[in-house]
C-alpha atoms as a printed R data frame, in Angstrom:
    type eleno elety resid chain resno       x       y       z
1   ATOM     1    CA   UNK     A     1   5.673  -0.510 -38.110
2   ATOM     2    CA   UNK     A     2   2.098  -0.216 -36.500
3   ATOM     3    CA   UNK     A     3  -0.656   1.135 -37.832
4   ATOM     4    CA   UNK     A     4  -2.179   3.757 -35.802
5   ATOM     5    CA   UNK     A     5  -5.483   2.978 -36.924
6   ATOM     6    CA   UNK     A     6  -5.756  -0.567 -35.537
7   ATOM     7    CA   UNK     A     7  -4.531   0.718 -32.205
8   ATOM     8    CA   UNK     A     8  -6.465   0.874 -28.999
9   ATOM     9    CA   UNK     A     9  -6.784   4.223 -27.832
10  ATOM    10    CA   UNK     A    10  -5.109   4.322 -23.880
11  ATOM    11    CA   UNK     A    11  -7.440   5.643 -21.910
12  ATOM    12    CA   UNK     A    12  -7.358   6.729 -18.419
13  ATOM    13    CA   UNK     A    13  -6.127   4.433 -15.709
14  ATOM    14    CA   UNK     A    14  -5.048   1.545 -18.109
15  ATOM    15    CA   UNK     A    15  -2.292   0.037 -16.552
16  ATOM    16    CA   UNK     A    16  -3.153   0.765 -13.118
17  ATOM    17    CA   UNK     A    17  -4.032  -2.645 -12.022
18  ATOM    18    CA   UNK     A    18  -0.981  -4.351 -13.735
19  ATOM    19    CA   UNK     A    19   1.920  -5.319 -11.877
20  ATOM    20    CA   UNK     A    20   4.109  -1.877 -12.247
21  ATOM    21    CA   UNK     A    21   5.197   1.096 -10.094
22  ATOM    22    CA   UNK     A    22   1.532   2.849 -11.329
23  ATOM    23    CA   UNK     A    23  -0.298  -0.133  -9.062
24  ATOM    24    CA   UNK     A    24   2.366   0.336  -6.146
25  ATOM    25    CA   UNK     A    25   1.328   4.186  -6.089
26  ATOM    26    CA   UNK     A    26  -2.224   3.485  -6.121
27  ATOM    27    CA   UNK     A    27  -1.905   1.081  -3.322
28  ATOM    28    CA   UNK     A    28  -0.223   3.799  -0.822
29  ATOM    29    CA   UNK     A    29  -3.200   6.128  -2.125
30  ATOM    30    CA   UNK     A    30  -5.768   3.346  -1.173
31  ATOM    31    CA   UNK     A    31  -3.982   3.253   1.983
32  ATOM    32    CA   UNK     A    32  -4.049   6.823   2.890
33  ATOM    33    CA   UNK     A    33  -8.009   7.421   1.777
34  ATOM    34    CA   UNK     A    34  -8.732   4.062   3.929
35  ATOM    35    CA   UNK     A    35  -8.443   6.930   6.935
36  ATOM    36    CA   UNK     A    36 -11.570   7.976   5.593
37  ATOM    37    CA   UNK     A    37 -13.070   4.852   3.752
38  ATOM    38    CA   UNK     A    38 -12.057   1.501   5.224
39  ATOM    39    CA   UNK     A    39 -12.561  -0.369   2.105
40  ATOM    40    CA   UNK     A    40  -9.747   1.277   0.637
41  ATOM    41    CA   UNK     A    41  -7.660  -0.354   2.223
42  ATOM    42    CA   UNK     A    42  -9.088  -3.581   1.834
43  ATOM    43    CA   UNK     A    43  -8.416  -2.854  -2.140
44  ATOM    44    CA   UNK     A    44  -5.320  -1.911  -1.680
45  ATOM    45    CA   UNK     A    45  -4.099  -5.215   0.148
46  ATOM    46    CA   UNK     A    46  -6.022  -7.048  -2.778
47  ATOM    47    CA   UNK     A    47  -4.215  -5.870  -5.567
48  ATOM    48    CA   UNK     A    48  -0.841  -6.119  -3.776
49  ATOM    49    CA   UNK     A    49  -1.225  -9.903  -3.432
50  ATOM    50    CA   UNK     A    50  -2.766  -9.977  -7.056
51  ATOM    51    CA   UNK     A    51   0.505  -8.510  -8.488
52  ATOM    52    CA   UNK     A    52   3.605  -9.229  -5.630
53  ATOM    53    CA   UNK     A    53   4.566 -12.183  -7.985
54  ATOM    54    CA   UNK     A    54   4.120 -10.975 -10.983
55  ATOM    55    CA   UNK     A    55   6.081  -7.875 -10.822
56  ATOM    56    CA   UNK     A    56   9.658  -7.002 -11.139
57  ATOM    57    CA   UNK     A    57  12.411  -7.593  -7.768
58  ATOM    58    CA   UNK     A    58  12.548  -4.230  -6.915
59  ATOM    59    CA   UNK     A    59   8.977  -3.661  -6.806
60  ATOM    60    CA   UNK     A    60   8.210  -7.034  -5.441
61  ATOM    61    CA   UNK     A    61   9.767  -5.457  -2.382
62  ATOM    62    CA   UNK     A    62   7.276  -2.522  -2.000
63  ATOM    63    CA   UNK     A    63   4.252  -5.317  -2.473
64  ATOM    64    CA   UNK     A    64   5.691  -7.351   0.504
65  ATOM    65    CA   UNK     A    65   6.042  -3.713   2.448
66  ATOM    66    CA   UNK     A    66   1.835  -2.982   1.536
67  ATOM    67    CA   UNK     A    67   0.937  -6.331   2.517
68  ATOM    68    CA   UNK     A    68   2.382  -6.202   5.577
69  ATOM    69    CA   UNK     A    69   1.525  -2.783   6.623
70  ATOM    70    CA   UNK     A    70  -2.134  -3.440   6.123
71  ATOM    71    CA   UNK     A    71  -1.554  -6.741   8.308
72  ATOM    72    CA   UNK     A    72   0.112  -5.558  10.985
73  ATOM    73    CA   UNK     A    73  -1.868  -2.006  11.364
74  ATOM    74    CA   UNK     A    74  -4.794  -4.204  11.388
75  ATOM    75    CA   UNK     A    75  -3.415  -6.034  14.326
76  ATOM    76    CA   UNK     A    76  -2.446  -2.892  16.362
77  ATOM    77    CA   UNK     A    77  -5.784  -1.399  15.354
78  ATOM    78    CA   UNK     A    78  -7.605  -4.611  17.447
79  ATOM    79    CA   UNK     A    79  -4.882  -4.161  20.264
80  ATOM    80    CA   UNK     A    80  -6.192  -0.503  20.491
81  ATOM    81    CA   UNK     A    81  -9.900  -1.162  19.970
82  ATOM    82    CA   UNK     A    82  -9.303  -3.716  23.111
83  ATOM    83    CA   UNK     A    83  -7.223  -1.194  25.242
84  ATOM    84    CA   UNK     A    84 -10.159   1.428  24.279
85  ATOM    85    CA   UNK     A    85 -12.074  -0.467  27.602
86  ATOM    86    CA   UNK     A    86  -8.731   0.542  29.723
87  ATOM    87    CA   UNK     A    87  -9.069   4.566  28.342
88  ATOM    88    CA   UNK     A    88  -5.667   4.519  27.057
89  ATOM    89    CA   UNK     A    89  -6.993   2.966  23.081
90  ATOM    90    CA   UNK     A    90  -7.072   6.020  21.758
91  ATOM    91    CA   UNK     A    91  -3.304   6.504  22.042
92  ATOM    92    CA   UNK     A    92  -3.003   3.241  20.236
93  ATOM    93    CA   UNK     A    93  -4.804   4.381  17.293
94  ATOM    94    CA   UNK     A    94  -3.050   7.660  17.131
95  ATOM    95    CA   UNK     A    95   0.320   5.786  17.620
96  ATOM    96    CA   UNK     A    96  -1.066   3.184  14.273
97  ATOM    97    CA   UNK     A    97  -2.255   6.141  12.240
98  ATOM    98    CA   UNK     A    98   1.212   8.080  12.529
99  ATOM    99    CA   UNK     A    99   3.114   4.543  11.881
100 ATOM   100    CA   UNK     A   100   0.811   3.979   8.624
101 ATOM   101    CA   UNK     A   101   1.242   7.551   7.448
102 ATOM   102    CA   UNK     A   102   5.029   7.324   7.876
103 ATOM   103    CA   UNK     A   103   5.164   3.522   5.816
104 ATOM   104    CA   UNK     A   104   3.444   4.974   3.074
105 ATOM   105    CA   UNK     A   105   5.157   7.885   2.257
106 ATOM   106    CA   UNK     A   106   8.648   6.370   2.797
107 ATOM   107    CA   UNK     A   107   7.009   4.128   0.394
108 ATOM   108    CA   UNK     A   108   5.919   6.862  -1.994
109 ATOM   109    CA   UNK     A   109   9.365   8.287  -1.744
110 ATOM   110    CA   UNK     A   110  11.399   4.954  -2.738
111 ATOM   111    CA   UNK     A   111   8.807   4.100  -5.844
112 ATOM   112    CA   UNK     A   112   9.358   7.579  -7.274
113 ATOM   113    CA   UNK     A   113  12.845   7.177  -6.955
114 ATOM   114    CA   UNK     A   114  12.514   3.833  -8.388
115 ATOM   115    CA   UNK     A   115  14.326   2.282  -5.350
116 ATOM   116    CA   UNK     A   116  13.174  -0.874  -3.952
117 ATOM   117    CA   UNK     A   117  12.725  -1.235  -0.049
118 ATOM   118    CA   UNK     A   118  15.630  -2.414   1.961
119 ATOM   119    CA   UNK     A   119  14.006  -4.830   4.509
120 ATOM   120    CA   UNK     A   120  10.113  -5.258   3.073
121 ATOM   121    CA   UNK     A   121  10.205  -7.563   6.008
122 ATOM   122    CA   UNK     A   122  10.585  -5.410   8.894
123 ATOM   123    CA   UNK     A   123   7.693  -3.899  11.874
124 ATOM   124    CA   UNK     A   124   9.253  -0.795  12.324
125 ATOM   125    CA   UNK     A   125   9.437   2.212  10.169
């Protein structure tokens, strides 16, 4: 039996860096907030590869599907800052934003569900 005494209080946010559904959440948060601070993002990508090995199968799978988002939006953000010289970059960044809105919250939906992704690996939505 513990003693409550010797015990740690939990305060708020412990566990949120550790490698469990909590992190996975905060990373799609990081990712929608990097729409208004870019650093978020950055974070977000961070802590995924900090805790993709660490953490059980199933969720293992949602860390391979941050990762990649951030990677590959990043890519079709400097396709669409290029194209922005041709006029038609703008479209390009709409076109990213929708496509990251969409990955997260399918995201958001599976971890709550506690359902891992079916192809982490895949471009498409």
């Amino acid at each position: 039996m513990s003693d409550p005494q010797n015990e740690t209080p939990k305060r708020f946010g412990d566990g949120w860096m550790d490698p469990t559904r909590n992190n996975v959440i905060l990373i799609y948060i990081l990712y929608l907030v990097s729409f208004l601070v870019v650093v978020a993002g950055v974070i977000g990508v961070i802590s995924a590869y900090m805790n993709r090995g660490k953490a059980e199968p199933w969720l293992q799978t949602h860390y391979t599907w941050a990762i990649r988002t951030f990677w590959i939006a990043l890519g079709m953000a400097v396709i669409s800052t290029v194209l922005t010289l041709l006029l038609i970059g703008f479209i390009g960044f709409i076109v990213t934003g929708v496509w990251v809105i969409a990955r997260v919250l399918i995201g958001l939906q599976k971890v709550n569900r506690n359902e891992p992704i079916e192809n982490p690996q895949s471009w498409l939505i």
